[in-house]
Residue, then its C-alpha position, 0 to 999 in steps of 0.5 A: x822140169x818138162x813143160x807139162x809139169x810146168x804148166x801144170x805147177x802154175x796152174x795151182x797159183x790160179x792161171x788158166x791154161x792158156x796163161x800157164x802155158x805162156x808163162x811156162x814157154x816163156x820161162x824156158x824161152x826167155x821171150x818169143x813173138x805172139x805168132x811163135x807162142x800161138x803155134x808152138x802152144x795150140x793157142x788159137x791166134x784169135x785168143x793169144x793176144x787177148x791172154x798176152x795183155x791180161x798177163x801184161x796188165x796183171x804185170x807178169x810179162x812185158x812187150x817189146x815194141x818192136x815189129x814183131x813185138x817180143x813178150x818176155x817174163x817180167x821177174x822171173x825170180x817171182x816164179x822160182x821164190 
């Protein structure tokens, strides 16, 4: 599936675009820093850590702590079900 139907098909279950575009980069990636995902995906830096910690807190990525930190999907079986 390219990236653009990706994002596209997560944006119909109500994300927005900038967290259709986390989520579907990090389903093909398997994780990736805040700096790469602001770079590759046109996400302002000002407003990817924002958009990282809503998907955090509704519980559909996870943060490794480590410097720098690492974000990956939760389950990603909840995307493919």
């Amino acid at each position: 599936m390219k990236f653009a139907d990706m994002v596209k098909n997560i944006k119909e279950f109500g994300f927005n675009t900038y967290e259709a575009k986390i989520l579907s980069y990090l389903l093909l990636r398997n994780e990736a820093t805040a700096p790469d995902m602001s770079k590759n995906l046109e996400i302002p830096n000002t407003k990817i850590y924002y958009v990282l910690e809503k998907l955090i807190n509704k519980n559909y990525i996870k943060k490794r702590e480590i410097s720098p930190a690492i974000y990956y999907i939760k389950n990603k079986s909840n995307f493919f079900d």
